[in-house]
Structures are given as C-alpha cells and as structure tokens.
C-alpha positions in Angstrom: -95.0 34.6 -22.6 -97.6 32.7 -20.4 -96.4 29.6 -22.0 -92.7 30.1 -21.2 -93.7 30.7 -17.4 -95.6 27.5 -17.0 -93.4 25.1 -18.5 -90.5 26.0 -16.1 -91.4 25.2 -12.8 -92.6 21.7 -14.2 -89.2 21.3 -15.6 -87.7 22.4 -12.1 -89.8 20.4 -10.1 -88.6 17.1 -12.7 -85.4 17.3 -12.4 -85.6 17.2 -8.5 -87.1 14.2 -8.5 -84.5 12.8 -10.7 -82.4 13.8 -8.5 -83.9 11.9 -5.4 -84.0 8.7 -7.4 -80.3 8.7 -7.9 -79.6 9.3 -4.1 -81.8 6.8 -3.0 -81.5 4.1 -5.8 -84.5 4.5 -7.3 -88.1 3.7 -5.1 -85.5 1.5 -2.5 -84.8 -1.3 -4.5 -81.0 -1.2 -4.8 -78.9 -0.8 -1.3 -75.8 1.8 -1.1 -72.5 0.6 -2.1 -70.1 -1.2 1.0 -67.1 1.1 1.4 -63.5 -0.4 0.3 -61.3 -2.4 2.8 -57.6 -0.9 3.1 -55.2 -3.4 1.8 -52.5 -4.6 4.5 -49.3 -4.8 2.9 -47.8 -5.9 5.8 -48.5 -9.3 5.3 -47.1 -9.2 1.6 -44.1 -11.8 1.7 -41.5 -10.9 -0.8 -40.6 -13.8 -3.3 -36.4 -14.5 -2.9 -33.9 -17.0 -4.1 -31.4 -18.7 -1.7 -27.7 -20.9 -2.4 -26.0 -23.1 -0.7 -23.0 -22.3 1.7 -19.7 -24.1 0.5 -17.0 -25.1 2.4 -13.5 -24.7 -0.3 -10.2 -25.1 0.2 -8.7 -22.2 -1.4 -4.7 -20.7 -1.3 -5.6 -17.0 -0.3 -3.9 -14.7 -3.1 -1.7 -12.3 -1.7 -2.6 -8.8 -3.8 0.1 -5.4 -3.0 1.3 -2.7 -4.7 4.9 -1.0 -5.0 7.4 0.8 -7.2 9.5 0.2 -9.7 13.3 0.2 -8.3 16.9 -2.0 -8.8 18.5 -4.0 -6.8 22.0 -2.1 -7.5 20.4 1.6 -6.6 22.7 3.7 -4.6 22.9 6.4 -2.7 26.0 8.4 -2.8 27.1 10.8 -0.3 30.2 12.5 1.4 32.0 11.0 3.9 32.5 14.2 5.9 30.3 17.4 5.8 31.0 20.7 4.4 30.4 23.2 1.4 29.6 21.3 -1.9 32.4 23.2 -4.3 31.6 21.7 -7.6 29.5 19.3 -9.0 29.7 17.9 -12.1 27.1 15.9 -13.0 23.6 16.0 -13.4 19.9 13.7 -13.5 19.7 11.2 -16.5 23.9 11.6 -17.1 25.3 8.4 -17.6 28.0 7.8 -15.2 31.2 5.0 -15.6 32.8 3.5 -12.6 34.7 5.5 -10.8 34.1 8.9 -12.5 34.4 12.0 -10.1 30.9 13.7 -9.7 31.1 15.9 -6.8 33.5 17.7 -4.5 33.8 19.6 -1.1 35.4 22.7 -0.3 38.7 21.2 1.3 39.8 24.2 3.1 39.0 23.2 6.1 39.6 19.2 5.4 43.6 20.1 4.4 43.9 22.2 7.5 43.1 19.5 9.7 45.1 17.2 7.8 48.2 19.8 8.0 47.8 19.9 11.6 47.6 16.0 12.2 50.9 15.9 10.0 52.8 18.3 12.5 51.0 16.5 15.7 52.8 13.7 14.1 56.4 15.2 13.4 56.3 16.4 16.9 55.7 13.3 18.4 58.0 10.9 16.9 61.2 14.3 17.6 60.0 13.7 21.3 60.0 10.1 21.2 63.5 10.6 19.5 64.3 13.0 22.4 63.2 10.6 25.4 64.9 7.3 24.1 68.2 9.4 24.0 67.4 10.2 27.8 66.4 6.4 28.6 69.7 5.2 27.0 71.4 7.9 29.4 69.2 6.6 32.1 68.0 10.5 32.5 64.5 9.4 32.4 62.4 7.1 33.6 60.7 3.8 31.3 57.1 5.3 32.1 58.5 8.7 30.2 59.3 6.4 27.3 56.2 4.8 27.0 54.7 7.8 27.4 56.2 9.4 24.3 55.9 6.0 22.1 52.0 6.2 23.1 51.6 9.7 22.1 53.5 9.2 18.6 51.3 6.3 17.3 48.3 8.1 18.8 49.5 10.6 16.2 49.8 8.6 13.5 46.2 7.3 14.3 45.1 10.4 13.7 47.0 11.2 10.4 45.3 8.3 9.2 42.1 9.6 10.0 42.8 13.1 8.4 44.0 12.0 5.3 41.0 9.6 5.0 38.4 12.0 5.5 40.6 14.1 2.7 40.2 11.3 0.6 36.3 11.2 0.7 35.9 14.6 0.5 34.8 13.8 -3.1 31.8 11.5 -4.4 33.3 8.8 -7.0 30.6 6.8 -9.1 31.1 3.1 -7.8 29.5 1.2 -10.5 28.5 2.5 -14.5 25.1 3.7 -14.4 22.6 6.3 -15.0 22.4 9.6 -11.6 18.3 9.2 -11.3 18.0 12.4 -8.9 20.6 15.1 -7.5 19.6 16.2 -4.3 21.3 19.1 -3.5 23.3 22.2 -5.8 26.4 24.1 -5.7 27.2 26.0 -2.8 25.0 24.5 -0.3 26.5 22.8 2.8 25.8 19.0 3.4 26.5 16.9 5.9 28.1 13.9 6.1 26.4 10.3 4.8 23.3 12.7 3.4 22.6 11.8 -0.2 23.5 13.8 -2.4 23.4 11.7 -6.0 21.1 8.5 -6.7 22.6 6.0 -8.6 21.0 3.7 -10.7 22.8 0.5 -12.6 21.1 -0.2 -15.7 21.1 -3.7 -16.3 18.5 -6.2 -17.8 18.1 -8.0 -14.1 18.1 -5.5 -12.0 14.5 -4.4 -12.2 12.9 -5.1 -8.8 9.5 -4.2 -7.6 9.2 -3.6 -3.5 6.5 -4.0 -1.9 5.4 -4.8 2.5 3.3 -7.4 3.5 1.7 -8.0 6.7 2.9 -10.8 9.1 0.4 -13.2 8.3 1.1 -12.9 4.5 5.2 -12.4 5.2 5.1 -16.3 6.6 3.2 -17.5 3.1 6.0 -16.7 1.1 9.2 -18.0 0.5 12.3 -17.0 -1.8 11.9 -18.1 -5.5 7.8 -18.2 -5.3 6.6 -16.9 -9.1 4.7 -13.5 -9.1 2.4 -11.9 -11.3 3.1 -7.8 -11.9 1.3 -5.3 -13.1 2.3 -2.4 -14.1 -0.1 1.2 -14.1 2.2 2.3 -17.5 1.7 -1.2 -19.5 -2.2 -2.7 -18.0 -2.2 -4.9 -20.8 1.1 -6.8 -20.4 1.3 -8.2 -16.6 5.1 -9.5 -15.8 6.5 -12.3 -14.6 8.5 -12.1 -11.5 10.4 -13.8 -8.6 10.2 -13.4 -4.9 14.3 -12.3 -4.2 14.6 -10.8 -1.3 12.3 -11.1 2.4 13.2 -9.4 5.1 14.0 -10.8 8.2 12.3 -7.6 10.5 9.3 -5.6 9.8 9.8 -1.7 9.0 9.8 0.1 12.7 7.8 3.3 11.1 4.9 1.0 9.7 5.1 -2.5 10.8 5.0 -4.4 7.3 7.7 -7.1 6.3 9.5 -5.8 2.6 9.7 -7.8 -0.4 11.9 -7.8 -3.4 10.3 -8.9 -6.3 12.6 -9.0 -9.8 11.2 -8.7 -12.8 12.3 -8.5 -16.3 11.1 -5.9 -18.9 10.6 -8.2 -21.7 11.4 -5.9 -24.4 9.0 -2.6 -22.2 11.4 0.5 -21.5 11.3 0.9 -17.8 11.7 3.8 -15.4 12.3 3.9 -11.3 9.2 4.9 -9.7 6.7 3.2 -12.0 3.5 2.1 -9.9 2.7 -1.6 -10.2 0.2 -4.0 -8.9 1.4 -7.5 -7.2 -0.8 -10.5 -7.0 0.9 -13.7 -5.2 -0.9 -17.2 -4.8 1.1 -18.9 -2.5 0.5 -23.4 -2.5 -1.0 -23.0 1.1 -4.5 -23.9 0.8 -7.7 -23.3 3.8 -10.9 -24.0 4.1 -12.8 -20.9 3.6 -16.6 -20.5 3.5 -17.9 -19.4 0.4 -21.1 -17.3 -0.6 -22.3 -15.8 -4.3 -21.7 -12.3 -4.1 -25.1 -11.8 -5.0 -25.9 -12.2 -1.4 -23.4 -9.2 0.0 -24.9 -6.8 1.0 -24.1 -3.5 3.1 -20.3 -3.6 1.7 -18.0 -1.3 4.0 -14.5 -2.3 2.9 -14.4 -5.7 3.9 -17.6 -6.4 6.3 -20.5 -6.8 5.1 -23.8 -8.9 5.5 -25.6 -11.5 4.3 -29.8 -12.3 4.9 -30.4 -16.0 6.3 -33.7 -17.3 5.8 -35.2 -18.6 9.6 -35.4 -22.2 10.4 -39.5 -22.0 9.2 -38.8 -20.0 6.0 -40.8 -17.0 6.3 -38.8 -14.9 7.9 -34.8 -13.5 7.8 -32.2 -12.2 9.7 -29.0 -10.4 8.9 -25.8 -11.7 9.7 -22.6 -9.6 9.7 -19.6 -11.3 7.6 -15.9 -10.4 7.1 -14.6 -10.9 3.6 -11.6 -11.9 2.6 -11.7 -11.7 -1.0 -13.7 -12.0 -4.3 -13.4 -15.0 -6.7 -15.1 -14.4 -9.8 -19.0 -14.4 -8.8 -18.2 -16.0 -5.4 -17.5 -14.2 -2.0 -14.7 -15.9 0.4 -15.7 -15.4 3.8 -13.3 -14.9 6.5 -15.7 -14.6 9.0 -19.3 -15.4 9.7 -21.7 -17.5 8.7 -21.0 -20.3 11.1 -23.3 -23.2 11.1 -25.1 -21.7 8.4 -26.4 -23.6 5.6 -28.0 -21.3 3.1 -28.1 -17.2 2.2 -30.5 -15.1 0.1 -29.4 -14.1 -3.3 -31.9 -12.9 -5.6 -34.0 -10.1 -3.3 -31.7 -9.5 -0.8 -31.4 -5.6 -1.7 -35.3 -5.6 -0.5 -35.3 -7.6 2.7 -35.2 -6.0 6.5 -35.2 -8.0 9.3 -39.0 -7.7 9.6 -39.6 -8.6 6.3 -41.6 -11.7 5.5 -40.5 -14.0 2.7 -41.5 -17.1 0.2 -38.9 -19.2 -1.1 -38.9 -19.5 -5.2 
C-alpha cells in the first residue's frame, strides 16, 4: 500500500509537465502557429463565354391561331318575330335546298295580312267613288289625288303583309349539314335572331379565321401560302391560302380577320377545330440577332442580355424586346444598339457587380 501511494503523485506531477511542453512548444524552440487569413471572394471573377451580335435580314413569320369554319356557313333566322310553332329539324340533320325547317305561329302574321287586304279593298271602292264625283265635277282634283294616294299606299302595305307572311318560315338555302339549333319549340324569337346554323359540306369550303394586328394585316396579301396546324391532327400540318382580308379591323377588339382555306387531304373535319397559323410573308428586315443562350430574365417578350464593359472585367445588363425565336438564335426587336458582343455561357451567374474573365 506504501508503494501504491508514492508512485502517484510522481505520475501526476509528469504528466503536468507534459502538458506544459505541448502549450509552449517544448523549452521555446518552436513559435505558435499565425492564425488563417479570411479569403475575399469578392474579387473572384467568374469565367464566361461571349458571341457576336449579327445583323440578318429576316421576313418576320406571322404565327395565329383560329377555328375551323366554311366559307358557305349560314345563319338562318325569321324574318319577323313571334312564337316558334314547329320545328322540324335538328343538329347533325342533313338538310337539301330549300327544305322547310322551322315555322312561326301565324296567327298574328294572317291577321295583319287580313287587315292590309280590307285597307286595300276599301281604298280602291273610294277611289272608285271619287273619280265618279270628279267626272261629275262634284269634287275637287286634290280629293282625287287624295284617294289614288291612299289606294297605292294600300297596296304598299299588302305587299309588306304578305311578305312578312311569307318569311314567317325558315327554308334551307343551300344542301348542307344544321351544325347547332339555338332555340326549341315554343319559345318566342325575334326577328333576324339565329335560330339554325347552317353548314355546306363541300371539299373547298374549309376555312380557318384568324385576326391579325395592323402591322402584320399590311404583310399579307390574297393568295400568300399558309402553313396550318391543327390541335386534332399535330402531325399532319395543312396547306392553305390566304382568301379573304378584311378591309376594317373588328370594332370590339381592333384586329384585322383573315380567311385562310384549307383542304382536308383525306382528315375528317369538324367546325370549331382549334388550329395553329404560321405565315412567312417575302418582306425581309434587318433584325439584330443574339443566341438565346444569352436571354435571360424572359417576361413574355422582354428580356435581357449581360454585355461585357469596354475593359472586360466587368458587365452590365441591357433590357431587350424579342421578337421571335429562330432555332438557337433570338431576333431582337429592340435593344442592343451599338452593341457588339453578349455573354452566353455564365450569364445565369452574373449581376451587375460581378467581375468577369473572358474564356
């Protein structure tokens, strides 16, 4: 036990001098450690890539959209207004020129017709009645003209009643196919609101409409080819002609329509199918040109670009308006003038106070 109790504080006081040469590097000869410097990222330049600006001349494609429509489509309606009494045809019926397919209630149309008949009959008895009293000299010349006024005003409207009488009933005006039926049995239109959409089936009357701003409206001229695209057959665009351009824009949203006509080449077609219209008319611009690796910041069509300074280490961001894309390329609209080159590869990683070296 003796032992034991006087090999421990030898032991203790050991290991605390062992301890005081590690802390002070054993009898002075080596020096403490120089703490770290803090790196200063700051001044890290990021490596990038820059291309050219080109200056192309390049027709500006025309890209719209539309539906599927004919050139023959009708809209049949009643001349006058009234109750519907029968109709007799309904959506997807094939119809034949002049078939009957809907009638009014004529009640009150052959009342009015009855009573323009007897307006009539009266009228020509007193014309009867005053050229008896002219030729007696009883009456006076203005009496006579009177009378002869009042009986063709009379037969005037005769004519009118017995017209309306007449289109009191919807006729088909061409053979075709009744795409919609607006309103049922018993329900009272008025006149000229449509009541039966007609639809001529024929292999060249397939037309795709479509509006255009004012700019794009005074590319295009009549017979200019098309290429169309339709949502229900992606994989077999159309040919198609420009037919139709309309002389005034649309008053409720100030685009120009066009007619496009198409053929179905064999596809089985419906009004109403959604299609896609691209148009390159021959005009050809100058239009600035950038890879689109250097967009960045896309909203619609602005965006921007990073231009390298005039000393290279440094960048800016310009704002651009594009005007469409071309493959890998970017046309420009606006921006970039007097601009020779843009970043491309590290533009995602660049701000305006970043620092750069050229690759």
């Amino acid at each position: 036990m003796k032992k034991i109790e006087t090999i421990a504080p030898i032991v203790l006081v050991s290991a605390a001098l062992f301890g005081l040469f590690l802390l002070f590097g054993g009898c002075g000869e080596q020096k403490a450690a120089a703490p770290t410097e803090a790196i200063d990222l700051s001044d890290e330049k990021i490596p990038v890539r820059t291309s050219p600006v080109q200056q192309l001349n390049i027709a500006l494609p025309i890209h719209a959209s539309g539906m599927l429509s004919s050139a023959s489509e009708q809209r049949l309606s009643f001349k006058v207004g009234g109750i519907i009494r029968k109709i007799y045809v309904d959506e997807g019926d094939l119809v034949r020129s002049g078939q009957l397919l809907a009638v009014l209630d004529k009640t009150e149309i052959d009342a009015q017709v009855m009573q323009a008949e007897q307006a009539l009959a009266k009228s020509e008895r007193d014309l009867n009645r005053v050229k008896g009293l002219y030729a007696d000299s009883s009456t006076t010349l203005e009496m006579l003209e009177n009378a002869t006024t009042g009986r063709d005003l009379a037969i005037e409207s005769a004519r009118i009643a017995r017209f309306n009488q007449q289109y009191a009933e919807i006729r088909a005006t061409r053979s075709g196919k009744i795409i919609k039926k607006l309103p049922n049995e018993g329900e009272i239109t008025g006149p000229g609101n449509p009541v039966f959409v007609l639809f001529e089936t024929g292999n060249d009357d397939w037309v795709v409409k479509i509006n255009v701003s004012d700019r794009d409206w005074a590319r295009l001229n009549k017979g200019m080819n098309a290429r169309v695209t339709l949502d229900a057959y992606p994989d077999a665009p159309f040919e198609g002609t420009i037919t139709d351009l309309a002389p005034a824009a649309d008053p409720a949203s100030g685009l120009y329509p066009v007619e496009i006509r198409i053929r179905p080449n064999g596809k089985r077609f419906a009004p109403g199918l959604f299609a896609q219209v691209d148009i390159t008319p021959p005009q050809k611009r100058s239009y600035t040109v950038v890879p689109i690796e250097a967009i960045v910041e896309g909203d619609g069509k602005n965006a921007f670009v990073f231009v390298p300074s005039t000393d290279g280490a440094s960048v800016r961001k310009a704002p651009v308006v594009i005007a469409f894309l071309e493959g890998r390329q970017a046309v420009v609209a606006q921006g970039l003038e007097n601009v020779t080159e843009v970043i491309t590869s590290g533009a995602p990683y660049l701000t305006e106070k970043t620092k750069i070296r050229k690759l």
